[in-house]
C-alpha positions in Angstrom: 0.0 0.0 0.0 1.3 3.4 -0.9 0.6 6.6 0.6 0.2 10.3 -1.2 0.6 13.2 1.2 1.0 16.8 -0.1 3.8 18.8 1.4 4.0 22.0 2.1 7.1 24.4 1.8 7.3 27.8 2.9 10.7 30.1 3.3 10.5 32.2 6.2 13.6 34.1 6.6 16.7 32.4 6.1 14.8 28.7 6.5 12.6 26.6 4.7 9.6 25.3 7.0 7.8 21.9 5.5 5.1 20.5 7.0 2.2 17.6 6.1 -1.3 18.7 6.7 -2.5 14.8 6.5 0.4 13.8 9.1 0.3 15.5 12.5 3.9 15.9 13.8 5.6 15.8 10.0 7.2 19.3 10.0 10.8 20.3 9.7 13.0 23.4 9.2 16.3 23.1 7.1 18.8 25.8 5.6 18.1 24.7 2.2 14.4 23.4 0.1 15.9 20.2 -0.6 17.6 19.5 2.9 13.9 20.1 4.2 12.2 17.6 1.5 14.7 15.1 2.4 14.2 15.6 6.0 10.3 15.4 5.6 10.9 12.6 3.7 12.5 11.0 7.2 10.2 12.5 9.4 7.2 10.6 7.3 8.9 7.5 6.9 9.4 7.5 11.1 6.0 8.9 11.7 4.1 5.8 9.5 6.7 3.0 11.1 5.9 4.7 14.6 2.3 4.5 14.2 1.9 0.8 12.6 3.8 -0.2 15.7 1.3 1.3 18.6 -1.6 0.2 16.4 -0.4 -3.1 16.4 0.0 -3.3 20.5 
């Protein structure tokens, strides 16, 4: 099963803020656009693993 979740990007000053609307806790700020994909990217991938595991307890 795949997921789709938009991703939002914003640069606020000197930083790039992304978040995912979908995924409460998926938000990350990096020096660079693609530093902060890459880290959502992460955060996601955590997130999903994270939550399978407490649903299946």
């Amino acid at each position: 099963m795949e997921n789709t979740f938009t991703a939002v990007f914003e640069k606020v000053g000197d930083w790039y803020i992304g978040y995912v609307e979908e995924l409460p806790g998926a938000n990350v700020q990096e020096k660079t656009l693609e530093e902060a994909r890459e880290s959502l990217r992460e955060a996601i991938e955590l997130i999903l693993i994270s939550n399978r595991e407490f649903a299946e307890q």
